[in-house]
DOBA-163607 format. One record per residue (C-alpha): x, y, z; residue number from 1. Coordinates in steps of 0.25 Angstrom, whole numbers, plus 5000, padded with zeros to 4 digits. Layout:
N
SETI   px   py   pz resi
SETI    X    Y    Z  NUM
...
This chain:
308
SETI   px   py   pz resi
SETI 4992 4961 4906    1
SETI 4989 4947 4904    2
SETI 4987 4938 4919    3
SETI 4986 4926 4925    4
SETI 4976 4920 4935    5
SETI 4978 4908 4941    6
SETI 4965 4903 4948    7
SETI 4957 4912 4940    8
SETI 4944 4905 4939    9
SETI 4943 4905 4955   10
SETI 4936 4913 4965   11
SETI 4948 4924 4966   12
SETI 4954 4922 4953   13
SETI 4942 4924 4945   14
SETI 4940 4938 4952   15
SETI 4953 4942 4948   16
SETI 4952 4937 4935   17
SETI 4940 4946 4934   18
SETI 4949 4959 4939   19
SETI 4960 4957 4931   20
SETI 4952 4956 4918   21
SETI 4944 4970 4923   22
SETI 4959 4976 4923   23
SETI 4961 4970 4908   24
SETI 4971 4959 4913   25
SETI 4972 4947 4902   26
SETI 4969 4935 4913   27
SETI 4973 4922 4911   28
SETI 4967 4914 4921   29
SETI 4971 4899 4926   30
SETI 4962 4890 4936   31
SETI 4961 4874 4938   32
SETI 4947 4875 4941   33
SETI 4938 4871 4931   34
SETI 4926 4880 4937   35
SETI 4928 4893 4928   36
SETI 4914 4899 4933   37
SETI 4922 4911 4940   38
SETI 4927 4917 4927   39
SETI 4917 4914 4917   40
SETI 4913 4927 4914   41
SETI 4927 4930 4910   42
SETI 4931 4918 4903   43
SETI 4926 4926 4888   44
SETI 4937 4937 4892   45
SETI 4949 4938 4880   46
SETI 4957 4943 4893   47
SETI 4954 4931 4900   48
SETI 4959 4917 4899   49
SETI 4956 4905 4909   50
SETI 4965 4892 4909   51
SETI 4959 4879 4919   52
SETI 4971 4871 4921   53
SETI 4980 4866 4934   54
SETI 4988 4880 4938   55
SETI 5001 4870 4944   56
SETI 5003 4866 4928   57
SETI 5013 4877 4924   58
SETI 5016 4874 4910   59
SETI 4999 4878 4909   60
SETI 5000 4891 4917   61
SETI 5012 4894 4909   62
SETI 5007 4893 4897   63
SETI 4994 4901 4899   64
SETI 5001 4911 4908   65
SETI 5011 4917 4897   66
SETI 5009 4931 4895   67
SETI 5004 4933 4909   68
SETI 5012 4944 4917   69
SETI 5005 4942 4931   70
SETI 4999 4930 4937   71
SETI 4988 4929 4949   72
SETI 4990 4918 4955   73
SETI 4976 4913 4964   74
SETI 4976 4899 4959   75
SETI 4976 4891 4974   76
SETI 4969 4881 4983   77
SETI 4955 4890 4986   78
SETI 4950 4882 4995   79
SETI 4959 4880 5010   80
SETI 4952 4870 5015   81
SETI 4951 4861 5003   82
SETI 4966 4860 5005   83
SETI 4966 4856 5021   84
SETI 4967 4840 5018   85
SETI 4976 4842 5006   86
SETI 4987 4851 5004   87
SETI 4989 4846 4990   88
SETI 4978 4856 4985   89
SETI 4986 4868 4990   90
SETI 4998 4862 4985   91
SETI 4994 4862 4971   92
SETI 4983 4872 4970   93
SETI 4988 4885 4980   94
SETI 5005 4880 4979   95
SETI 5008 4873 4967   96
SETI 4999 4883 4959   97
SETI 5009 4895 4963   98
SETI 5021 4888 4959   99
SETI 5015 4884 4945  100
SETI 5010 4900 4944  101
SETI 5024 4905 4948  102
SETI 5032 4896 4939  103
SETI 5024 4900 4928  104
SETI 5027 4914 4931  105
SETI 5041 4912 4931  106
SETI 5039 4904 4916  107
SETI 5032 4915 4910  108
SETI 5038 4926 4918  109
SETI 5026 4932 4923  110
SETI 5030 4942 4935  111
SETI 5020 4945 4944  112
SETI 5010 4935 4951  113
SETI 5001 4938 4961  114
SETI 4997 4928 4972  115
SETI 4984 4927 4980  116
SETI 4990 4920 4994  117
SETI 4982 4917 5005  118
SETI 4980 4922 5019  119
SETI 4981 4907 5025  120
SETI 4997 4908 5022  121
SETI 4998 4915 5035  122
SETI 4992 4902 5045  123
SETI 4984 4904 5056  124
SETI 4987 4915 5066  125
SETI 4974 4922 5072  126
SETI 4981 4932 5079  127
SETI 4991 4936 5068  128
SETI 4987 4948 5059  129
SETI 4995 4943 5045  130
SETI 5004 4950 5036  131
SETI 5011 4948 5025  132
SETI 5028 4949 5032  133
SETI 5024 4939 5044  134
SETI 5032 4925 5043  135
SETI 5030 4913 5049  136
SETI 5018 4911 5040  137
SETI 5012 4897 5044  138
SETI 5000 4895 5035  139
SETI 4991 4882 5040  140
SETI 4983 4878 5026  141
SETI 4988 4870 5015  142
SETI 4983 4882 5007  143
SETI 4991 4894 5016  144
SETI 5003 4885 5014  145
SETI 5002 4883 5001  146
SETI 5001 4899 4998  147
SETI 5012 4903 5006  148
SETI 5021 4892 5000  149
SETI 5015 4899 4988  150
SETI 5021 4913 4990  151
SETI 5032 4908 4994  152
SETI 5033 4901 4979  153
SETI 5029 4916 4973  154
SETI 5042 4921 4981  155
SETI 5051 4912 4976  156
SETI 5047 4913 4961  157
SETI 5047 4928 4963  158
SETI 5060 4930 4969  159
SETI 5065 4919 4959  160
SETI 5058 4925 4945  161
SETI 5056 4939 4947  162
SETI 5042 4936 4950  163
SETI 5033 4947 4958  164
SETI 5021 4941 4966  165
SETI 5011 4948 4973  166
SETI 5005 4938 4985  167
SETI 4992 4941 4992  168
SETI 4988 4932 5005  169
SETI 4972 4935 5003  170
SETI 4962 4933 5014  171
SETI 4950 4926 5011  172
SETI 4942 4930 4999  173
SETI 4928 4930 4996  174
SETI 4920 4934 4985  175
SETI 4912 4929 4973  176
SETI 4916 4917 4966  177
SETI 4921 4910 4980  178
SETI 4919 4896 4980  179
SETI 4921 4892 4995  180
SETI 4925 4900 5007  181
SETI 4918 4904 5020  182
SETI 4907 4912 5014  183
SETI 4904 4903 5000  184
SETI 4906 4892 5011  185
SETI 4895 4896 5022  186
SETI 4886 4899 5008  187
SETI 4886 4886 5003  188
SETI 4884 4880 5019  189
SETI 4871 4888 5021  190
SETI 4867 4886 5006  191
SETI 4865 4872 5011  192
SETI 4862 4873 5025  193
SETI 4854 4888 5028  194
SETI 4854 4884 5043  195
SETI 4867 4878 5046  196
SETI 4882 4885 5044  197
SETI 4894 4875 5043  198
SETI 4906 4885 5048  199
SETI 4919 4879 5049  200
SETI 4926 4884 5062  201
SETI 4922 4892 5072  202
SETI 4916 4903 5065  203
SETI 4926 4914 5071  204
SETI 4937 4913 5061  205
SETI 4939 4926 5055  206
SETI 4946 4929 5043  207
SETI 4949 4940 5031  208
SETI 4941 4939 5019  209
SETI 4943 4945 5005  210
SETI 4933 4950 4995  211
SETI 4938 4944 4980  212
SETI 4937 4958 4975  213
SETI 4944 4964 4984  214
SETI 4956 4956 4982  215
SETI 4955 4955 4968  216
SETI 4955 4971 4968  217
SETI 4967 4969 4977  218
SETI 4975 4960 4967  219
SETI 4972 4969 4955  220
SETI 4979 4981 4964  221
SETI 4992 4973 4967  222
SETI 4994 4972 4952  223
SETI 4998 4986 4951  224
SETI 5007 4984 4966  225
SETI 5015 4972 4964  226
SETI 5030 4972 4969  227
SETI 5042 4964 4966  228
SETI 5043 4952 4972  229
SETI 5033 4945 4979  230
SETI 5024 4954 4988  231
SETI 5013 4949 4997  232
SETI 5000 4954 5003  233
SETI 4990 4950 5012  234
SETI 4976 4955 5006  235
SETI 4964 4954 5015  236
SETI 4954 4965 5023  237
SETI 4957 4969 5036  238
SETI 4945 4961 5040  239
SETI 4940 4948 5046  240
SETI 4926 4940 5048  241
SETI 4924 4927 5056  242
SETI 4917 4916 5049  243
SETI 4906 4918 5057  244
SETI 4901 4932 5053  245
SETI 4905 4926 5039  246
SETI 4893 4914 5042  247
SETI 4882 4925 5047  248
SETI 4887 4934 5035  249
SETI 4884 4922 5025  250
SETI 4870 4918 5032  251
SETI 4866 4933 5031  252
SETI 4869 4933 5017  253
SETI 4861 4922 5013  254
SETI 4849 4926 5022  255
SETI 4851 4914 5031  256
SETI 4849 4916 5046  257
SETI 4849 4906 5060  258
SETI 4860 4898 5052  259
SETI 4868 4890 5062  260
SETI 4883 4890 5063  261
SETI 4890 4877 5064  262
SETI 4903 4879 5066  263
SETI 4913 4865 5064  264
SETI 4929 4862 5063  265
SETI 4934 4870 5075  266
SETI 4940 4885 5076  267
SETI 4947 4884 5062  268
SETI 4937 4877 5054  269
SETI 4946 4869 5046  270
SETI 4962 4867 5044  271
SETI 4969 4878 5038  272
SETI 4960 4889 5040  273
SETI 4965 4901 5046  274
SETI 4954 4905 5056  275
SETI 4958 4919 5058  276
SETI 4968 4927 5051  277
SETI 4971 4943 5047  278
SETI 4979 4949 5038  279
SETI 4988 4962 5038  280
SETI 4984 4968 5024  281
SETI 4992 4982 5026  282
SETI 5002 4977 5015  283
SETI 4993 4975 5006  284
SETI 4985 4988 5010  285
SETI 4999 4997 5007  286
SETI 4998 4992 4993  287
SETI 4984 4994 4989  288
SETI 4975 4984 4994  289
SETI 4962 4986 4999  290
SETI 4949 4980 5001  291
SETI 4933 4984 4999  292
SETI 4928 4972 5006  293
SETI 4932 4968 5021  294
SETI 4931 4953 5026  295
SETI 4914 4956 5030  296
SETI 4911 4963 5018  297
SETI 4920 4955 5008  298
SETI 4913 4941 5014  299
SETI 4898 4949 5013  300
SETI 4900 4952 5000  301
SETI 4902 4939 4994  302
SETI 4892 4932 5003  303
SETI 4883 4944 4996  304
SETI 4889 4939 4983  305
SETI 4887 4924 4985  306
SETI 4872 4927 4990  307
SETI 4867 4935 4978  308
């Protein structure tokens, strides 16, 4: 099978280009990013072809997505936070990329897309254990916004073109080839400072994280499991860690001790982050998914990564 992989040069989309390869999938990857330094060591594949060009230019995507029957669709916004003063970042990168993907798939009459969404389309409610059915949705990022407005897009095409789409509202992901997130963030801090953590908020959030393997292993099982229509599923661990046992975790791994915490921007840390959040994964757990890694041992294992 020939596929598609839009954002395949980025921290997820390069690990799943990776598995599909391994499962002797014809990949055909598309990013704008100009850094191809993730998939390098794939780049001399005959199965594997990789296009740098803006995703929003349909007549492009078209053009190298003909033969394609299936499309991965992880091109976004990866950074939340670079958005929070500018929702045009969203718009084009997380929004308008979906509408480009979707139309090419009604042009080329490619079926079945899968979506990676976002925990942050659900807002922020600390008391409220999330699930896929709930309404009144009320997400409070450019970014969560943007990928709801998204799935609501996949909806529309799908009913429209007979088009099956298999959504997952992921947790946060760790792993190797991350570029910024709490743990490459606090490594980078203490590369330059040994004494002295910047943490923003007040260290008690707690959140769900996601080992890259994991969920690319998760991805690869829905393949054989994807139903008519449009079908979504939360995918996360069961499991939580606060920032703070995140910042000792770090400093252990690096051999640093007596470093002191400085803890700036309020309870939140910064507009749009979601301090506490957790999501009902039964769904998801009925139809195969499952997980080696929970949120400690998925966040240990890649500070052991970065370290060595």
């Amino acid at each position: 099978m020939r596929v598609l992989v839009t954002g395949g040069a980025g921290f997820i989309g390069s690990h799943l280009c990776d598995a599909l390869l391994n499962r002797n999938f014809d990949v055909v990857s598309v990013d704008h990013a100009k850094n191809v330094k993730n998939i390098e060591h794939i780049s001399f594949s005959k199965r594997f072809q990789h296009h740098t060009f803006d995703i929003n230019d349909v007549y492009e995507l078209r053009e190298v997505s003909k033969g394609c029957e299936t499309i991965f669709h992880l091109a976004s916004n990866s950074d939340i936070r670079l958005s929070e003063t500018d929702a045009r970042i969203d718009f084009y990168n997380t929004f308008k990329t979906t509408w480009s993907v979707m139309e090419t798939a009604r042009l080329n009459s490619i079926n079945k897309v899968y979506f990676s969404s976002s925990s942050a389309v659900y807002g922020n409610r600390p008391d409220v254990v999330f699930s896929e059915s709930m309404g009144d949705i009320q997400p409070i990022s450019y970014y969560g916004s943007c990928k709801l407005s998204s799935e609501s897009l996949i909806s529309a095409y799908s009913s429209l073109n007979s088009i099956d789409a298999l959504i997952f509202r992921i947790s946060n992901v760790v792993g190797p080839r991350m570029t910024h997130g709490v743990v490459s963030d606090f490594m980078k801090k203490l590369k330059n400072d040994p004494k002295n953590l910047e943490i923003l908020g007040n260290g008690l959030q707690s959140k769900e994280y996601l080992h890259v393997e994991d969920l690319i292993e998760g991805i690869c099982g829905f393949m054989q499991r994807i139903d008519p229509g449009v079908s979504i599923y939360n995918v996360s661990t069961e499991s939580s860690i606060t920032v703070n046992e995140i910042a000792d975790m770090v400093c252990s791994g690096m051999g640093l001790s007596d470093v002191n915490y400085n803890y700036v921007d309020g309870a939140q840390g910064w507009k749009g982050d979601v301090p506490k959040y957790r999501l009902n994964i039964s769904k998801a757990r009925s139809n195969g998914w499952k997980y080696k890694y929970d949120s400690s041992a998925a966040i240990k294992k890649t500070i052991e990564y970065f370290v060595k």
